[in-house]
Backbone as a ProteinNet text record, in pm:
[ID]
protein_1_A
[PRIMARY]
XXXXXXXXXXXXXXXXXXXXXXXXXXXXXXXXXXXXXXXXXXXXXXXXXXXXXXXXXXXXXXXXXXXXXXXXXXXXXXXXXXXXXXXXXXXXXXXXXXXXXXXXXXXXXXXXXXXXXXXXXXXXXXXXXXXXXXXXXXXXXXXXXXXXXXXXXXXXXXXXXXXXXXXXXXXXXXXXXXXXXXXXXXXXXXXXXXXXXXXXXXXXXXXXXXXXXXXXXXXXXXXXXXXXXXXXXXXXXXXXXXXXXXXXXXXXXXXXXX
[TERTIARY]
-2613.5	-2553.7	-2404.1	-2354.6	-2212.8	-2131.9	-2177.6	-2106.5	-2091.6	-2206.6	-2187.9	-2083.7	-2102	-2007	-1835.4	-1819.8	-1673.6	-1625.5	-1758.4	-1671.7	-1611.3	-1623.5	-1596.2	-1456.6	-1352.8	-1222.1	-1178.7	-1263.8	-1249.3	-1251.3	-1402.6	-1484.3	-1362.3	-1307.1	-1185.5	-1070	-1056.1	-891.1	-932.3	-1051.3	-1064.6	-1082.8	-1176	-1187.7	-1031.8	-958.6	-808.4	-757.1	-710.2	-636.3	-712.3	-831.3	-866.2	-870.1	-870.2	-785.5	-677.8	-555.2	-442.3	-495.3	-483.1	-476.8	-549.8	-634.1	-707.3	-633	-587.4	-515.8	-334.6	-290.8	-193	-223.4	-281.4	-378.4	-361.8	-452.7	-475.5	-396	-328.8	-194.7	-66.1	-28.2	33.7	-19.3	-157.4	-172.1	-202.1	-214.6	-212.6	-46.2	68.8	215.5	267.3	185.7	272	314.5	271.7	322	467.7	552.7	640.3	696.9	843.8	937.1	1076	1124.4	1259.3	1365.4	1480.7	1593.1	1656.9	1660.7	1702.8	1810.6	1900.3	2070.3	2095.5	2004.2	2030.3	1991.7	1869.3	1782.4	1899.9	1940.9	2023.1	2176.3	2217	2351.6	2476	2417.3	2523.9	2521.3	2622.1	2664.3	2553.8	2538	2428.3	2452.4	2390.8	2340	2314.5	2400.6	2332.1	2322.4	2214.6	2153.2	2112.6	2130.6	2171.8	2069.2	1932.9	1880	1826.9	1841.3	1773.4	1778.1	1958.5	1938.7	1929.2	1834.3	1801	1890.7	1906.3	1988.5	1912.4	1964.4	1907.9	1973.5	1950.4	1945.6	1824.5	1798.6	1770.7	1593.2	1534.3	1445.2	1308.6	1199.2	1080.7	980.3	878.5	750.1	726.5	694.5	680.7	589.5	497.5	420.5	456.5	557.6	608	660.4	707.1	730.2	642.7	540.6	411.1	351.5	373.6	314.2	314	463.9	540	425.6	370.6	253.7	122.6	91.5	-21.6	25.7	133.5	109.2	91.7	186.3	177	-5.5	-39.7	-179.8	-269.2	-268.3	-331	-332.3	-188.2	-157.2	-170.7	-208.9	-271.2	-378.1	-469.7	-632.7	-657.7	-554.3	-578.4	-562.6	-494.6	-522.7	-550.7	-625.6	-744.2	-952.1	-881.3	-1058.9	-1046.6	-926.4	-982.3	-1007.8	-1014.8	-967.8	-1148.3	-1275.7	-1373.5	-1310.5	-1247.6	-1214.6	-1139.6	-1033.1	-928.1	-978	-1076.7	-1161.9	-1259.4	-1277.8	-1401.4	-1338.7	-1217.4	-1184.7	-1114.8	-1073.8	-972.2	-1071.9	-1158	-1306.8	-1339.3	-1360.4	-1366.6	-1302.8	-1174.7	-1035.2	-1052.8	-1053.2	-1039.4	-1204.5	-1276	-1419.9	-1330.7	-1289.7	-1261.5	-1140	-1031.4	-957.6	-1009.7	-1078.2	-1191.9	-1272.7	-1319.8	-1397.1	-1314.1	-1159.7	-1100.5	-1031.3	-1014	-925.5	-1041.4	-1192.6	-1295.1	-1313.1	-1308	-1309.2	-1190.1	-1101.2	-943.7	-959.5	-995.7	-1064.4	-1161.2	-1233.1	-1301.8	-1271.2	-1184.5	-1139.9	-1009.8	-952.4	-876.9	-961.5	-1066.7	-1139.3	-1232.3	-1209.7	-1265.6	-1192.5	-1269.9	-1187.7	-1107.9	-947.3	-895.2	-899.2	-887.7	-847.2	-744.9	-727.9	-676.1	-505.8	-527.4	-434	-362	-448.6	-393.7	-306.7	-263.7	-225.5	-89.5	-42.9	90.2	116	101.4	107	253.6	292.9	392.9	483.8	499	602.9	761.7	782.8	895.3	922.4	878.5	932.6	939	943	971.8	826.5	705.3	590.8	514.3	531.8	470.7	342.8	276.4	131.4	95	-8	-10.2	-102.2	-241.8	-338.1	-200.2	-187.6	-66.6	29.1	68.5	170.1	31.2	-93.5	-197.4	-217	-225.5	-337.7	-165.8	-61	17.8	61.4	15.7	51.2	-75.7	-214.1	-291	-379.6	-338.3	-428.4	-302.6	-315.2	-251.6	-334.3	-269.1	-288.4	-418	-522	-592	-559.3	-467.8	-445.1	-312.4	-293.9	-202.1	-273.3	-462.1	-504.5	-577.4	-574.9	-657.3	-564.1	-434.5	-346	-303.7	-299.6	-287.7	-390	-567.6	-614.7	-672.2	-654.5	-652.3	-524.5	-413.3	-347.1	-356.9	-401.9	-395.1	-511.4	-681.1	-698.9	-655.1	-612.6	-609.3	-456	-367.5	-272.7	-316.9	-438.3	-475	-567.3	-629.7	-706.6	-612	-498.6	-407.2	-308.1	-310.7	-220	-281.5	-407.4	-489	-524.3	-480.7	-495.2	-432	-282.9	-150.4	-127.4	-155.8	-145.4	-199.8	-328.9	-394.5	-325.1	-297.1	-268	-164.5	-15	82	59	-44.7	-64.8	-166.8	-232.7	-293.1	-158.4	-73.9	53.7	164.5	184	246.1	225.4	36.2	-32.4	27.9	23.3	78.5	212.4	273.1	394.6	449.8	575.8	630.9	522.4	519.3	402.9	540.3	638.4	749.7	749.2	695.3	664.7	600.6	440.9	318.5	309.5	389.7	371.2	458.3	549.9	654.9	615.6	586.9	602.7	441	362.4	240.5	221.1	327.9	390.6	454.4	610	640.5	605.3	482.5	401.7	274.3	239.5	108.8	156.2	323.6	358.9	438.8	456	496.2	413.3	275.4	182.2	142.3	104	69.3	176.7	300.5	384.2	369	384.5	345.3	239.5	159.1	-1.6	-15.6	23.6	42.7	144	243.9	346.6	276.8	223.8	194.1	58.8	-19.5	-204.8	-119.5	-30.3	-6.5	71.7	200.1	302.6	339.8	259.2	259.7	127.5	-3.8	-136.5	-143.1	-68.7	-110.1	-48.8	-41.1	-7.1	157.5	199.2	398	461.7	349.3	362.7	553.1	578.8	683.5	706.1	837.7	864.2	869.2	891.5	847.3	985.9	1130.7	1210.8	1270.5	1201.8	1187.6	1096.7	959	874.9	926	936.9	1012.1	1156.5	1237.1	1357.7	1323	1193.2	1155.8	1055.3	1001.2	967.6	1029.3	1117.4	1241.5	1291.1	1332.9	1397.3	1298.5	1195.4	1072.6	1016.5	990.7	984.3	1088.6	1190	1302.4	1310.4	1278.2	1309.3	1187	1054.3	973.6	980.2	1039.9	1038.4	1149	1281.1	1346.7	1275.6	1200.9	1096.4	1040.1	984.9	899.9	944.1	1106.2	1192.4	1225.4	1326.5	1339.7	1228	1094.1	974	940	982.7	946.7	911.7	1045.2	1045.1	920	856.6	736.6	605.7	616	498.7	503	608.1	577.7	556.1	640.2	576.9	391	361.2	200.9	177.7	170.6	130.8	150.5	256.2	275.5	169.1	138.3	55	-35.5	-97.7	-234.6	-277.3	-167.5	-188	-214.1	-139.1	-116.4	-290.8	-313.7	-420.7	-555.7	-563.9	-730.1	-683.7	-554.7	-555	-512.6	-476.2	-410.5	-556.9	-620.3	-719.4	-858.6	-839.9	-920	-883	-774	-683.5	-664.3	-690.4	-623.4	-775.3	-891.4	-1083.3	-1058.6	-1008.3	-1063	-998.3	-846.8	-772.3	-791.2	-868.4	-934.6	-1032.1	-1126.6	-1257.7	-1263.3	-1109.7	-1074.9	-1042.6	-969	-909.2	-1056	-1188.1	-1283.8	-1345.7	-1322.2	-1465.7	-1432.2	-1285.9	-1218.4	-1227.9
1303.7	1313.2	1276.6	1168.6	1165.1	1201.7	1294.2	1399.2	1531.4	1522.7	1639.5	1631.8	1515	1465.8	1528.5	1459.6	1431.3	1547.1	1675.4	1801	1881.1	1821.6	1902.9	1869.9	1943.6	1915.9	1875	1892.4	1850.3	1711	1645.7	1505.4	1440.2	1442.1	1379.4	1373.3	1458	1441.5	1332.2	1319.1	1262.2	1081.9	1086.3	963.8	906.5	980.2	944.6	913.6	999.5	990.1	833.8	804.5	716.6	577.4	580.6	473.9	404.1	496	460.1	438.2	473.5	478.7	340.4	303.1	163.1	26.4	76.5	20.3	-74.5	44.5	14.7	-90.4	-54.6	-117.8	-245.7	-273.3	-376.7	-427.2	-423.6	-477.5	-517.5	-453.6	-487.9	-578.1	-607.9	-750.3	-846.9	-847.1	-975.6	-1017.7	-913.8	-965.4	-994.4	-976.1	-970	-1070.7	-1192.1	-1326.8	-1358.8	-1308.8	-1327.2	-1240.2	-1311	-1254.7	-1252.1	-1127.7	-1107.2	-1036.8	-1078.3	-1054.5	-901.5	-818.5	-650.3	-681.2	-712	-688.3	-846.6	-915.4	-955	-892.6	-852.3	-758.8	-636.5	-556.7	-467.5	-487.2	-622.5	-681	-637.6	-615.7	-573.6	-692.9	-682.3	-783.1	-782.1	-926	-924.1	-821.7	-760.5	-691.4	-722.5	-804.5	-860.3	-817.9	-818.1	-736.8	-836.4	-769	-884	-784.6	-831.6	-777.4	-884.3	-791.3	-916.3	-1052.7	-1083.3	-1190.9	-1289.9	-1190.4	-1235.7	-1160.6	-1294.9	-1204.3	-1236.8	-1218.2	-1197.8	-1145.1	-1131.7	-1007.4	-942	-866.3	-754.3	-858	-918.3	-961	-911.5	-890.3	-839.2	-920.6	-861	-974.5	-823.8	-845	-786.8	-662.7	-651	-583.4	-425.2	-451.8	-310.2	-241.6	-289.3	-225	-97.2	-72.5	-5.9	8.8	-4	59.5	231.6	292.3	403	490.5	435	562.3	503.3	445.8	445.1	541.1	576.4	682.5	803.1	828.2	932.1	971.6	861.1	911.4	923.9	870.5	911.7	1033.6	1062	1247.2	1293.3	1294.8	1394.4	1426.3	1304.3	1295.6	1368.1	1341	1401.1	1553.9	1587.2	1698.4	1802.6	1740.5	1802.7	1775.3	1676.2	1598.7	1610.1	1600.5	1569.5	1431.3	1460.1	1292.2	1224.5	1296.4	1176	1103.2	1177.8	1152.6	1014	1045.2	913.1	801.7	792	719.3	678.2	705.2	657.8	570.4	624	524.5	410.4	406.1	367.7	227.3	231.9	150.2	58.5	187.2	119.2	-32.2	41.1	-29.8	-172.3	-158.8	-251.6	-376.3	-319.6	-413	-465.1	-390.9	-504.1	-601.6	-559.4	-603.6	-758.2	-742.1	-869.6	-977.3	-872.5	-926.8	-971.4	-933.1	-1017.1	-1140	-1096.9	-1250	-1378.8	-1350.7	-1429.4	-1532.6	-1357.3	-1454.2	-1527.1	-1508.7	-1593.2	-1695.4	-1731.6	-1857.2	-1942.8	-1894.5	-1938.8	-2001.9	-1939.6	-1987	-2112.1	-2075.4	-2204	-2320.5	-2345.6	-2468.1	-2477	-2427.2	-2468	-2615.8	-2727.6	-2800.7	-2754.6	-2819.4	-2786.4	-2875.5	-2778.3	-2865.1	-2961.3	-3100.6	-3135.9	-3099.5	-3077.9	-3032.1	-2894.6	-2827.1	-2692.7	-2715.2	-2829.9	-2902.7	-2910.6	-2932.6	-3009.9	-2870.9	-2786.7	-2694.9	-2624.6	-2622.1	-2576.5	-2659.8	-2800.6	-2886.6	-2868.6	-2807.4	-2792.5	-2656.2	-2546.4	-2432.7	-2452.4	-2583.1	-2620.5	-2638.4	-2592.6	-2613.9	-2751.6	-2842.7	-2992.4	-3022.7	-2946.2	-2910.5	-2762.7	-2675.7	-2520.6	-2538	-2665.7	-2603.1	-2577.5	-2648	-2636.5	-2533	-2475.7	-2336.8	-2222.4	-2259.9	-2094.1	-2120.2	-2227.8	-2208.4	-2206.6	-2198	-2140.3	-2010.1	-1962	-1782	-1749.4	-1789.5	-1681.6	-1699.2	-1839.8	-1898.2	-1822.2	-1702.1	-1630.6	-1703	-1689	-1728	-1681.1	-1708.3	-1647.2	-1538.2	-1558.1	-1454.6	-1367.3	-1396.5	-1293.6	-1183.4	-1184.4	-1154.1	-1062.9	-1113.1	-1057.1	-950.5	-990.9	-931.3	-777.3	-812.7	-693	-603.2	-678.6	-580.3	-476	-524.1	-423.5	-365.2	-380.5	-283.5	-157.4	-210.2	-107.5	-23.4	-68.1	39.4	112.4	48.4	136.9	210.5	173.4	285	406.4	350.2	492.4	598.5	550.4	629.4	713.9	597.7	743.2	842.5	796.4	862.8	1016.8	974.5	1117.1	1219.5	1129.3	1239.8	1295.5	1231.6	1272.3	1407	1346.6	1460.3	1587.5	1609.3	1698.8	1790.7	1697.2	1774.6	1816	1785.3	1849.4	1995.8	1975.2	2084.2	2187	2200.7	2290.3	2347.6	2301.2	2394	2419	2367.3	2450.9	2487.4	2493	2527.7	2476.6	2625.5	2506.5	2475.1	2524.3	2515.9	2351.7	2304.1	2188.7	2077.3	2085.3	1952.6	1825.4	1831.5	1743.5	1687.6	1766.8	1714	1634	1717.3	1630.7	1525	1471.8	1390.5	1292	1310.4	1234.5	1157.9	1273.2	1226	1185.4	1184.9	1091.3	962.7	942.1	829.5	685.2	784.6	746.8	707.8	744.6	727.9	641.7	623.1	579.1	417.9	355	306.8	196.8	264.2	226.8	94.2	152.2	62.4	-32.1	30.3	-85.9	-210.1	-134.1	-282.2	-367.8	-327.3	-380.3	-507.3	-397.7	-466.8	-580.8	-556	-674.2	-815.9	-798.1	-859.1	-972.8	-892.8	-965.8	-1043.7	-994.7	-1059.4	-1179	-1178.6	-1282.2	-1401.3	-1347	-1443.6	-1459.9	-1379.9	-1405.9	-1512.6	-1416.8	-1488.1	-1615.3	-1560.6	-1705.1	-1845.6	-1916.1	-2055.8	-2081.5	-2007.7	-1974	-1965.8	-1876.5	-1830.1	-1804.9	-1681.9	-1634.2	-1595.7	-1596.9	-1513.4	-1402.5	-1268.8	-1197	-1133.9	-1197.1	-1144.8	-1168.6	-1223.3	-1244.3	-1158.1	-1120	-1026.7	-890.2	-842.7	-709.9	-713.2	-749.9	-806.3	-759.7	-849.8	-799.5	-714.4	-663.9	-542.5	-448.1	-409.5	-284	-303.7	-389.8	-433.4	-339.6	-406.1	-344.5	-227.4	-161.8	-29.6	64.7	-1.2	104.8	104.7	9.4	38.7	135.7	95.1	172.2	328	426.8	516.5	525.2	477.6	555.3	516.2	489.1	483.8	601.4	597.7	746.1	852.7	872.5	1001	998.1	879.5	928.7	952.1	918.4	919.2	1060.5	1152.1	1272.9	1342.1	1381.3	1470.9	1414	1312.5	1230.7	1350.5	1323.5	1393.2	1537.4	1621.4	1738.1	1753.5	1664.4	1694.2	1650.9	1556.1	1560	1684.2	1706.3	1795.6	1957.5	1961.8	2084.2	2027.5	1920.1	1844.5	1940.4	1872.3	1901.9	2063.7	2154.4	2288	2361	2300.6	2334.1	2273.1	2197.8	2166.2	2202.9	2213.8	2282.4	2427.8	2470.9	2657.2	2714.6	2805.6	2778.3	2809.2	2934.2	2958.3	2829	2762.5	2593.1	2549.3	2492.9	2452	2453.2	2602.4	2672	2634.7	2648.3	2652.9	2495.8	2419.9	2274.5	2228.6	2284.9	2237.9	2287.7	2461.5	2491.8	2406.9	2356	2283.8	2169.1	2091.2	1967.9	1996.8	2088.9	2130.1	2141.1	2235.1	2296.8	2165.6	2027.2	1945	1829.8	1815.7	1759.5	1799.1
-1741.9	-1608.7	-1608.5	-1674	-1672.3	-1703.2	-1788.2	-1916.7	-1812.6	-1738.2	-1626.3	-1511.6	-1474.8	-1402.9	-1458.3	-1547.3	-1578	-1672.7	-1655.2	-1701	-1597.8	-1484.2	-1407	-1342.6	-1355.7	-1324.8	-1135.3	-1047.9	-932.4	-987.6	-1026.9	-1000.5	-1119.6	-1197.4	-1298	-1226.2	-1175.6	-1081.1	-952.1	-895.1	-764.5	-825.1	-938.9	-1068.8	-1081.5	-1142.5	-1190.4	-1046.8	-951.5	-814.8	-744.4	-721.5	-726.9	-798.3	-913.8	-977.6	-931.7	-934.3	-910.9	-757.1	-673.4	-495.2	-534.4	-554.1	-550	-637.8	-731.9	-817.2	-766.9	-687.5	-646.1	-511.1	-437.2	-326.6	-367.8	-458.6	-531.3	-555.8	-646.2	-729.9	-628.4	-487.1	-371.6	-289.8	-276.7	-253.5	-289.5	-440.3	-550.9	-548.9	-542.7	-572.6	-451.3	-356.8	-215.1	-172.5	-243.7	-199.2	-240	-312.9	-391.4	-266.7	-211.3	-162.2	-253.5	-254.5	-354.4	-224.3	-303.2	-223.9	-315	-145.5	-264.8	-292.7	-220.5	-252.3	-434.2	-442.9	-556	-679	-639	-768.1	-780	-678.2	-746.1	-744.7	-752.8	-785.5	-696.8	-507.3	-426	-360.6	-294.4	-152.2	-81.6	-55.8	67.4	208.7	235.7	360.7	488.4	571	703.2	859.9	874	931	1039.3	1208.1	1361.5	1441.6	1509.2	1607.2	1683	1811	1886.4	1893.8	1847.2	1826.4	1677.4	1619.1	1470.2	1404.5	1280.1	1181.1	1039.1	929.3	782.7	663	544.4	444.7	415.2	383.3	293.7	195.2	250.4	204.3	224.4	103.4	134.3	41.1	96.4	-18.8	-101.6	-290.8	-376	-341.2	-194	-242	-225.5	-178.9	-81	-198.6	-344.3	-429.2	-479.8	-475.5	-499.9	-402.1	-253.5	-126.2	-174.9	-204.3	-199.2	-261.8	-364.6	-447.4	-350.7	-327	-195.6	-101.2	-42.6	6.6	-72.9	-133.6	-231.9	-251.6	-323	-324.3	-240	-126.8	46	26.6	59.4	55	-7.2	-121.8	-259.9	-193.2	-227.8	-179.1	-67.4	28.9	190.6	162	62.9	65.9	-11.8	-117.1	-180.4	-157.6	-104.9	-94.5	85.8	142.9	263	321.9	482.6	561.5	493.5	456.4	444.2	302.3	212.4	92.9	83.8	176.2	167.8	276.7	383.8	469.2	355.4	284.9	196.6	79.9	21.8	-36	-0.3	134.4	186.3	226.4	286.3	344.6	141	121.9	-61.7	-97	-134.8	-146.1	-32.9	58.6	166.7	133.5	85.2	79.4	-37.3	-176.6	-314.5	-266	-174	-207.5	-111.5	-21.3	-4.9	-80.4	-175.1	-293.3	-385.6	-360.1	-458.2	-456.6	-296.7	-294.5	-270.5	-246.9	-223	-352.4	-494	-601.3	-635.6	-592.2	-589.7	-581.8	-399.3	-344.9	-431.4	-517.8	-568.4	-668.9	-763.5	-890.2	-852.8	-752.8	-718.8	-701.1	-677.6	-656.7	-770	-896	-1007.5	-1049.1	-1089.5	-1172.5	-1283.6	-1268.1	-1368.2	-1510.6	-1633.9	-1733.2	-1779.4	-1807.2	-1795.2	-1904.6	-1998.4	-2085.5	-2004.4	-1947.7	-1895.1	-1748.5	-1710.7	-1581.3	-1607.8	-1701.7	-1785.7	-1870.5	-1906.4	-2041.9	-2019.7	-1874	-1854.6	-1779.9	-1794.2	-1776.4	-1850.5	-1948.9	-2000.8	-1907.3	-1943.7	-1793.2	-1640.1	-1606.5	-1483.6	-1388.4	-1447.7	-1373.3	-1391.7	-1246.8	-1334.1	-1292.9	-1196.2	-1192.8	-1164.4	-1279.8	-1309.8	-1137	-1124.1	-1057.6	-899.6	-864.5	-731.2	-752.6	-860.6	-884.7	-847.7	-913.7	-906.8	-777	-677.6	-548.9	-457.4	-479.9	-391.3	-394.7	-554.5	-605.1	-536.4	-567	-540.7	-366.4	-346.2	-233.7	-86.8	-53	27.3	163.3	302.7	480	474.3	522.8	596.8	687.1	751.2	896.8	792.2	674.2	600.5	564.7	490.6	445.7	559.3	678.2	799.1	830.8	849	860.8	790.2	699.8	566.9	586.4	578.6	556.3	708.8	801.3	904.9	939.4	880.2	909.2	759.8	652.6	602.5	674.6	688.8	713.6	874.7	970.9	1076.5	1026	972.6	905.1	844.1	746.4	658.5	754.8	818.9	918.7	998.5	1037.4	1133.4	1034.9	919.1	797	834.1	774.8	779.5	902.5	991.8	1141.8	1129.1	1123.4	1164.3	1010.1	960	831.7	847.6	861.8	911.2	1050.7	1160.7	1211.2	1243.3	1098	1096.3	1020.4	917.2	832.4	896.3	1029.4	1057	1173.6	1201.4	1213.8	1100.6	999.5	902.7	735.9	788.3	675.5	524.9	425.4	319	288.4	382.8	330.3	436.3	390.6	440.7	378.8	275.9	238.2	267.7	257.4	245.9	438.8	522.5	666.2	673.7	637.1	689.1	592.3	491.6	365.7	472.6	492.6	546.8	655.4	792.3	914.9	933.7	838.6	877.1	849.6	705.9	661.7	784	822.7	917.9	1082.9	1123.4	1209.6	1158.8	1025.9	1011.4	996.6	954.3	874.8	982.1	1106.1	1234.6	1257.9	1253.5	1340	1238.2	1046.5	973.3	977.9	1006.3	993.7	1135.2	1212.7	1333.9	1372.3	1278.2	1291.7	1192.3	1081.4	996.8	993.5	1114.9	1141.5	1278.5	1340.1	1476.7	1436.1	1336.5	1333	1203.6	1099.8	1020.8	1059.8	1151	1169.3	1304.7	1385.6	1555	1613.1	1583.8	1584.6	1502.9	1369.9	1275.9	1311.8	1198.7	1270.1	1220.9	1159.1	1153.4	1360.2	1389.9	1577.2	1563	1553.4	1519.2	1702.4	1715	1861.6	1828.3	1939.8	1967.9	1886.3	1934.6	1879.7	1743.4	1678.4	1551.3	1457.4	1545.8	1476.7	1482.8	1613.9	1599	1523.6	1493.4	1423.8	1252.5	1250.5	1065.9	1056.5	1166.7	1164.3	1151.4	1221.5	1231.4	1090.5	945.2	882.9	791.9	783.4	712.9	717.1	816.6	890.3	800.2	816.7	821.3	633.9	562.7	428.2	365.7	429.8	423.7	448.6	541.5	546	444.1	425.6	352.4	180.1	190.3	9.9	5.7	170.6	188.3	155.5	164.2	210.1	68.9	-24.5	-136	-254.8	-241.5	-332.4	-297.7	-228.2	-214	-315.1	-398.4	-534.8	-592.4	-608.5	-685.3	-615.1	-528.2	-448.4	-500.4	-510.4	-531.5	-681	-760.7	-888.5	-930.5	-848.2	-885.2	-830.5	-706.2	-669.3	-729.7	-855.4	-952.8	-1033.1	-1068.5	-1237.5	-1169.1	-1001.1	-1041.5	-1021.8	-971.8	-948.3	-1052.3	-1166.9	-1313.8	-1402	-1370.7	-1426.5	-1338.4	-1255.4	-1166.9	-1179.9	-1174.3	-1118.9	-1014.2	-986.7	-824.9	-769.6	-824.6	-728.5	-716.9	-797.9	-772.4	-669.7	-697.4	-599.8	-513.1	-483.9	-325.9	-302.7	-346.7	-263.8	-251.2	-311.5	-259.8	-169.6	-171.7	-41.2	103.4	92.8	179	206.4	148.3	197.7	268.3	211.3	274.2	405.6	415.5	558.2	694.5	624.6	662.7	712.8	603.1	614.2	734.8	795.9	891.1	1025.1
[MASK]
++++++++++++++++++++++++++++++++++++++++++++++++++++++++++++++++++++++++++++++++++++++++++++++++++++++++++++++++++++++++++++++++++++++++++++++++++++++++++++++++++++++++++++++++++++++++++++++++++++++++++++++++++++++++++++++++++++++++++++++++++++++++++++++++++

């Protein structure tokens, strides 16, 4: 049976595309705790930036580095497999990345070894267990936070996608890639801003949340806009590897099964 499975060039591409889409998922909210400053990482003048009152630089938490192919791969999926395709993994994704930070929780309250406490006192760490349970022991209402906005983002990703592409069929994939992005990406930041650092116990004002929202928002779409060329070259890999006329029946079906 598995050999059957994985000869078949749909069920390997949806295997692989899945990987990564879960992978990246993943991997953006294990680093997301780490906030880096852009204008130092790429060696410009700080950037400061006045709304509402609030001002700042150019600061984000790690995970947004690898958001950019989470969309990317939404929109693949969305549109070869279709909205149950990326709802199914998307629900997926969202149960492990539960199951992972549970076992997180967990392993932080293992006793530690005592030799392994000290091991990194000369690199500046003078207790490891208090460095792991502030890397991996993320808010509660961060984690609540995150994960309902990813999925009510990915759910509207795929509306909005769909129903840019049943007005400009196949052509403009660079639209419905974009402007479902930019609309889906609206509300995840929103949503993740107000349930972590409004609801939570930081209780951010109002003009402070919208302030690093708009900040965030706005670097986000332009990731969206320049990661473009990325999108169309998978999208040549995989035309080149299923066939066009593959290709063209599964992207029909996705369209059909919505």
């Amino acid at each position: 049976m598995p050999d059957t499975i994985l000869k078949s060039k749909v069920n390997r591409l949806f295997i692989i595309l899945s990987g990564f889409f879960i992978a990246n998922a993943l991997i953006a909210e294990m680093i997301g705790g780490k906030i880096f400053s852009l204008e130092e990482t790429l060696g410009i003048q700080p950037i400061n930036w006045s709304i509402f009152g609030q001002s700042g630089t150019l600061q984000f938490s790690a995970g947004i580095l690898n958001w950019p192919f989470v969309f990317i791969f939404t929109d693949i999926i969305n549109e070869y497999y279709g909205r149950k395709g990326v709802k199914f993994l998307s629900y997926m994704t969202a149960g492990l990345i539960i199951y992972s930070f549970a076992i997180m929780y967990g392993s932080i309250h293992l006793a530690p070894a005592g030799f392994w406490l000290v091991t990194n006192v000369n690199n500046g760490v003078p207790n490891m267990q208090n460095a792991y349970s502030a890397i991996f022991g993320q808010g509660m209402w961060i984690i609540m936070g995150s994960i309902t906005a990813f999925l009510v983002g990915q759910i509207l990703d795929v509306s909005v996608f769909h129903s840019i592409k049943k007005v400009t069929g196949e052509n403009k994939i660079w639209l419905r890639s974009t402007g479902s992005t930019v609309i889906s990406q609206l509300i995840d930041t929103l949503l993740v801003g107000y349930i972590a650092f409004v609801l939570g116990p930081q209780k951010w004002s109002m003009h402070l949340f919208f302030a690093v929202s708009i900040v965030g928002y706005t670097y986000k779409v332009l990731m969206a806009i320049i990661f473009t060329p990325l999108l169309y070259f998978v999208h040549m890999a995989i035309e080149n590897y299923l066939g066009k006329d593959l290709a063209k029946l599964l992207k029909d079906k996705a369209i059909m099964s919505n």
